[in-house]
C-alpha positions as CSV (number, residue, x, y, z in Angstrom):
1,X,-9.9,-16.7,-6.7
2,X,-7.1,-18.0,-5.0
3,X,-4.5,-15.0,-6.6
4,X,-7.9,-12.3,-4.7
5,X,-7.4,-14.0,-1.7
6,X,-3.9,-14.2,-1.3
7,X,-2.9,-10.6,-2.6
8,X,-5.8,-9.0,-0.6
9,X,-4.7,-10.9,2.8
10,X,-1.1,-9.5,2.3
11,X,-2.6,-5.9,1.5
12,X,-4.3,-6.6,5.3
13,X,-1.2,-7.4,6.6
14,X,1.2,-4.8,4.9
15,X,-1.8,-2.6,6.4
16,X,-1.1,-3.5,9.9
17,X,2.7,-3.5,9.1
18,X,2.7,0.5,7.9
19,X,-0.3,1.6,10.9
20,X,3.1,0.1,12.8
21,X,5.5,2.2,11.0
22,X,3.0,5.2,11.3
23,X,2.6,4.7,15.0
24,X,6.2,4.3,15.8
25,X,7.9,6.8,18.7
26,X,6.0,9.1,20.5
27,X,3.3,9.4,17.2
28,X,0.1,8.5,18.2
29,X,-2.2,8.3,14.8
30,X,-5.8,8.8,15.1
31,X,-8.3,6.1,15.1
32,X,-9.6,7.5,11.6
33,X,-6.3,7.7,10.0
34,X,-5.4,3.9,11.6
35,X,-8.1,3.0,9.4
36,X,-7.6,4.7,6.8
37,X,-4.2,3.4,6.2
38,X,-4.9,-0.4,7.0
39,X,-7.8,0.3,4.7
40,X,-5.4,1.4,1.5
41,X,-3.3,-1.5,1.9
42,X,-6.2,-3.7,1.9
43,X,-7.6,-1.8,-1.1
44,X,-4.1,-2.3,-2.5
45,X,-4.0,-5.9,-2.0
46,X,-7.6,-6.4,-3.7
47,X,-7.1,-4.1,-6.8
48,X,-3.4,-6.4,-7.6
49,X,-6.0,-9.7,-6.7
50,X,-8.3,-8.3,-9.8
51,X,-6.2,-6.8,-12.1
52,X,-5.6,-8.0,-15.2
53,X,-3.1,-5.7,-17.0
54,X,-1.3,-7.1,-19.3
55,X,2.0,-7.2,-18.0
56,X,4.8,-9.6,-18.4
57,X,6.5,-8.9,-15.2
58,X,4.9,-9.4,-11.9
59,X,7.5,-6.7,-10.8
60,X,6.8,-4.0,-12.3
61,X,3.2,-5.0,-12.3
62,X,3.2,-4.5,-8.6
63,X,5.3,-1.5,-8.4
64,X,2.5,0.4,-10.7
65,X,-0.5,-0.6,-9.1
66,X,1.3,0.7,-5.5
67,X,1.7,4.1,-7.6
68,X,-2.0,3.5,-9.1
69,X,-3.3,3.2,-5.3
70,X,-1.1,5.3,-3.2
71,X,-1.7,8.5,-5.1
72,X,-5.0,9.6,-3.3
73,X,-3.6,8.9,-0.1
74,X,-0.7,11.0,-1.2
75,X,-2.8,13.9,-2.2
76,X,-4.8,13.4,0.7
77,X,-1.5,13.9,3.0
78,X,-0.7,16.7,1.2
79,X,-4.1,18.4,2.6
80,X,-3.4,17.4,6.5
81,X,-2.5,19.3,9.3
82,X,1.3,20.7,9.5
83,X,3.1,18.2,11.4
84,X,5.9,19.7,13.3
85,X,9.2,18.2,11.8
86,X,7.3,16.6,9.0
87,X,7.0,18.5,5.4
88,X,3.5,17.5,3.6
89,X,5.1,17.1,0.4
90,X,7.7,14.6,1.9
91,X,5.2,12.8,3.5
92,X,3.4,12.4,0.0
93,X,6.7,11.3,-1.2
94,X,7.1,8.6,1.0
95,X,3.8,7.6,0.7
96,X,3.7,6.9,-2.8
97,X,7.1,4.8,-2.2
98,X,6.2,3.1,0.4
99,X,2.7,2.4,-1.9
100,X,5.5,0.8,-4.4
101,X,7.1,-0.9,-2.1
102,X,4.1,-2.7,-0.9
103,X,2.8,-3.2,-4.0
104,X,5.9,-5.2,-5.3
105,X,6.1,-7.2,-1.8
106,X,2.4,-8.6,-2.1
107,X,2.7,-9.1,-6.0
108,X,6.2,-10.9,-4.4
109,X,3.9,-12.8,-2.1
110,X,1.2,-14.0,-4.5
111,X,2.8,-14.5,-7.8
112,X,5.9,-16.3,-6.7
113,X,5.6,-17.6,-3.5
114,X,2.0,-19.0,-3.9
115,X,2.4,-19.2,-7.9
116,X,-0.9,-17.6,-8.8
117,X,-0.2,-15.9,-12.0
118,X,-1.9,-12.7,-13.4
């Protein structure tokens, strides 16, 4: 219980921390898509909290469950308006990093800072 908790509370706050990276300059993101991107990082968060893949690195256990998660978001990106200055397919891209990213920071979080093991 303690591993849900903790991995789904840093998927809220990675959440927050990419709706910030998403919102930075002049882009204004829409209440929907603010959502929906807090939302996947929650989502995130919980799926690494329940997941019990057998992996013997937390590392790379993290960086495939971003992948795992961050692929319908990316397909979804790939479906949005045409952003001026902004190709869909790099957005998907850097979704799907950024999805690893965060996925390696929270397994970071919970399996060595707070030592709850898969």
């Amino acid at each position: 219980m303690k591993r849900l908790i903790i991995a789904t509370l840093s998927g809220l706050l990675f959440g927050f921390v990419c709706f910030g990276f998403a919102s930075s300059g002049d882009n204004e993101v829409e209440t929907w898509l603010a959502l929906a991107i807090i939302s996947g990082r929650l989502l995130l968060g919980f799926g690494i909290g329940i997941s019990r893949f057998p992996m013997k690195n937390w590392a790379i256990h993290g960086l495939v469950m971003g992948v795992i998660f961050s692929i319908p978001a990316a397909f979804g990106t790939m479906m949005g308006p045409e952003t001026p200055g902004f190709d869909p397919q790099m957005i998907a891209i850097s979704t799907v990093v950024m999805g690893m990213i965060y996925g390696f920071l929270i397994e970071l979080i919970t399996t060595v800072f707070f030592k709850a093991k898969i």
